[in-house]
C-alpha positions as CSV (number, residue, x, y, z in Angstrom):
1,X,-4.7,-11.2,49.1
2,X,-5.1,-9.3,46.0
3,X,-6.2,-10.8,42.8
4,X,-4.8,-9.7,39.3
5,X,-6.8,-7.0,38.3
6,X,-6.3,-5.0,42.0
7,X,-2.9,-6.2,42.1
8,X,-2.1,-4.4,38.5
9,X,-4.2,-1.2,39.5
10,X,-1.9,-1.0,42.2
11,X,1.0,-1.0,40.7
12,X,-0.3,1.7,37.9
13,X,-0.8,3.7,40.7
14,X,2.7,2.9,42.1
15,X,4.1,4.1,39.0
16,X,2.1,7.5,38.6
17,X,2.3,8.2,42.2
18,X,5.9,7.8,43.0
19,X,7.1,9.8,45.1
20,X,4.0,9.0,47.6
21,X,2.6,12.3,47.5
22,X,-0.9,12.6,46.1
23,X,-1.8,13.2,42.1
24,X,-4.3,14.1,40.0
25,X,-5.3,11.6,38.0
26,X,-7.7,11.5,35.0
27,X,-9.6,8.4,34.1
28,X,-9.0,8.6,30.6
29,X,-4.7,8.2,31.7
30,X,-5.4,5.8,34.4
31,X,-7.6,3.2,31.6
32,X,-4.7,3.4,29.1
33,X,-2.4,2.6,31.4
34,X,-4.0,-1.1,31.9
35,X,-2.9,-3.9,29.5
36,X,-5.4,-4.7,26.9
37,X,-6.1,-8.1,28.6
38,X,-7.5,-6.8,31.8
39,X,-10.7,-4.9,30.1
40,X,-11.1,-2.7,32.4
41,X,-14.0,0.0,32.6
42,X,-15.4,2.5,35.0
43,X,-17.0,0.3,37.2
44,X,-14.2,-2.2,37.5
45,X,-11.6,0.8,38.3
46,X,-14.5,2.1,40.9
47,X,-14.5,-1.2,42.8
48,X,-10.4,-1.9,42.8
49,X,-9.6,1.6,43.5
50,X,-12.5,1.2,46.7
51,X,-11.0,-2.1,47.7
52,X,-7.5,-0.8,47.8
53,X,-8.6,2.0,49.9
54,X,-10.5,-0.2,52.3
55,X,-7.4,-2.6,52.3
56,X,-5.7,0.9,53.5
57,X,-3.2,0.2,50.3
58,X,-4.2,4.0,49.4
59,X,-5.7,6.9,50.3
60,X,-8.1,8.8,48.1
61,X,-9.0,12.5,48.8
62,X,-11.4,12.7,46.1
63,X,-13.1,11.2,43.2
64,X,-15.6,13.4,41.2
65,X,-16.0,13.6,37.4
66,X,-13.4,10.7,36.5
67,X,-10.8,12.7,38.4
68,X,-9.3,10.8,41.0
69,X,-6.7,12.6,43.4
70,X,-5.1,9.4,45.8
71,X,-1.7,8.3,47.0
72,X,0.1,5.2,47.6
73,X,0.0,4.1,51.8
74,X,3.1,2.3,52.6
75,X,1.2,-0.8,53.3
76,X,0.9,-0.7,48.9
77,X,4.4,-0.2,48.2
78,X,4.9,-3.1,50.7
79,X,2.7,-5.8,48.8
80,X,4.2,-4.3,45.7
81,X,8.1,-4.9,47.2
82,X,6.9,-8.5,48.6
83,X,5.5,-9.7,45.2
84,X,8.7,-8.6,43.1
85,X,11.4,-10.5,45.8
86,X,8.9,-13.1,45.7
87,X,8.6,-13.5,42.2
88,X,12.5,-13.3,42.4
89,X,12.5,-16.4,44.7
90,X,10.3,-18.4,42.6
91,X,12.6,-17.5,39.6
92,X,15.5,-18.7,41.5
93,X,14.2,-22.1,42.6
94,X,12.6,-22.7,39.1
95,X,16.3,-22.2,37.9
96,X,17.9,-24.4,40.8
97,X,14.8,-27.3,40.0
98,X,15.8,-27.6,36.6
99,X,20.0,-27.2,37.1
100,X,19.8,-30.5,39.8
101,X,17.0,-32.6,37.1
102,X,19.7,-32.0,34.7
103,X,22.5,-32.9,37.0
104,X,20.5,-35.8,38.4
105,X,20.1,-37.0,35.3
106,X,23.4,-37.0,33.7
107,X,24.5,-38.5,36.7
108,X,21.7,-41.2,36.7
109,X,23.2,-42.1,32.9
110,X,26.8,-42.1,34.3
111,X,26.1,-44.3,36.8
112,X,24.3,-46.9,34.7
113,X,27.0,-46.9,31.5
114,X,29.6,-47.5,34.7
115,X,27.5,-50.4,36.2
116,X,27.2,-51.9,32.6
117,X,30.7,-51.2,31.6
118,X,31.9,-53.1,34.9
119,X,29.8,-55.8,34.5
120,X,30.8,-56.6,31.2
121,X,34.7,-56.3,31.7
122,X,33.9,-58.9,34.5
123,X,35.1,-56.4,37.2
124,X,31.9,-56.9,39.1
């Protein structure tokens, strides 16, 4: 599984690298790409760009003066599809919890006025 750091360098280079075929990529681009919160420096990008490419997520032909040239494998874009419908499903039964606590709730309080209401009418 990939943390948050690999996971975000990922999908930079899903963005840059598109259309899978391999780029050029300067260092310099790749770092500003990276939200502020990440701090990410040379050493960091070193390691996530060789665990990606151990992981077989994507393929680097060479990195030599903080140039990179690499591509996206399938096996990235698939993590990267997988994490988005799955953050979609999450979403969806977030939205279905809440709908039913509500429901369950109102129907909780309709329930109890009716008991009450019954019971003091002498119907019960």
């Amino acid at each position: 599984m990939l943390d948050k750091k690999t996971t975000a360098t990922l999908k930079i280079l899903n963005a840059i690298c598109e259309e899978g075929t391999y780029k050029v990529i300067d260092y310099n681009n790749l770092i500003s790409k990276f939200p502020n919160r990440y701090k990410v420096n040379k050493e960091a990008l070193d390691q996530n760009l060789e665990y990606l490419k151990t992981g077989q997520y994507i393929d680097i032909k060479y990195a030599e003066n903080d140039t990179y040239c690499l591509c996206v494998l399938p096996k990235g874009r698939m993590i990267l599809e997988d994490s988005t419908r799955e953050s979609k499903t999450i979403k969806h039964v977030n939205k279905m919890l809440i709908i039913t606590m509500f429901v369950s709730g109102i129907m909780a309080f309709l329930g109890a006025f009716l008991a009450i209401f019954l019971y003091g009418k002498g119907l019960i």
